[in-house]
N, C-alpha and C positions, 0 to 999 in steps of 0.2 A: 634582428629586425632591420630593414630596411630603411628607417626614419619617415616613412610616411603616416600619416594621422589615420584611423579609421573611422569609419562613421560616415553620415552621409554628405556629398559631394557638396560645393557653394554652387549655386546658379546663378548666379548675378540681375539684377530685376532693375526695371527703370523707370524707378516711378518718380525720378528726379525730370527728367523730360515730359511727363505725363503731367506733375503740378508746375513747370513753368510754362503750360500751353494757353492760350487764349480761351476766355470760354466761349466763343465762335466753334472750338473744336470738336465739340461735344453735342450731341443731341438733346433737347430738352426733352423731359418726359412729366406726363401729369398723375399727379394721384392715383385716379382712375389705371392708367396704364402701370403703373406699379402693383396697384395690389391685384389688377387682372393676369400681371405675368409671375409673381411672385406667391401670391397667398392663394387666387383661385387654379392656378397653376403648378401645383408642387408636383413631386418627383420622389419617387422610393426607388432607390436602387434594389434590383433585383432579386437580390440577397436579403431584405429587410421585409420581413413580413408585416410588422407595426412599430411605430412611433407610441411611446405613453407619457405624457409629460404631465409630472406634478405638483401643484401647489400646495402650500402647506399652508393655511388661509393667518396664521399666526405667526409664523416666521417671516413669512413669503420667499420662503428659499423655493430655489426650482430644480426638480429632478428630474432626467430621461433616462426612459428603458427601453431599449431597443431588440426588438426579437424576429427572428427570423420562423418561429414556429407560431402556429395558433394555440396549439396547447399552452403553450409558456405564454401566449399572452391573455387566455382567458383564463388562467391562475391568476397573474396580478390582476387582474381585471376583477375579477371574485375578490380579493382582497383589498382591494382598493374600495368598493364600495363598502366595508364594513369599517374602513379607516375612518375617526372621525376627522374635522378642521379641513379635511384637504378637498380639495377640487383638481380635477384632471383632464387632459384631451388625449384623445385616440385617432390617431390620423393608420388608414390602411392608404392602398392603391388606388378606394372607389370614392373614402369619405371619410369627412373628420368632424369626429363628436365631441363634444364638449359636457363633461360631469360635472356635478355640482347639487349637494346639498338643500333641499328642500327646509326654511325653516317652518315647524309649527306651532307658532305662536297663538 
């Protein structure tokens, strides 16, 4: 061997310069402009055909399944509605839906 480590490289980051800056340096942004560029803005990379993220109304653990096919997601999708407790969102490319439990009391 040659005594070098493998694995991936150090990149050095500076985020020591970035928190001793004034906050002059920084743009303020509102509410409004956050969830217009963040929430009503999202992004699938090209390769991901759906987002399924699920709640377990009991636990409240969160789980994502990430598919690249329709078929594979309208399996969980079938199976997720016959799961009890949980509740889920589906986000594609055009739109994201939100699942959830009817109760009938």
């Amino acid at each position: 061997m040659n005594g070098k480590k493998k694995g991936k490289p150090y990149f050095p980051n500076n985020w020591e310069e970035y928190k001793d800056l004034d906050d002059s340096h920084f743009i303020p942004h509102t509410f409004e402009e956050i969830m217009a560029w963040k929430v009503g803005g999202w992004e699938l990379p090209s390769s991901v055909r759906c987002i399924i993220r699920v709640t377990d109304l009991k636990t409240r653990k969160v789980t994502e399944h990430v598919y690249s096919r329709h078929s594979a997601a309208q399996a969980k999708v079938n199976q997720l509605i016959e799961t009890p407790d949980i509740e889920f969102v589906v986000a594609d490319h055009e739109e994201i839906h939100y699942v959830t439990q009817v109760n009938e009391n």
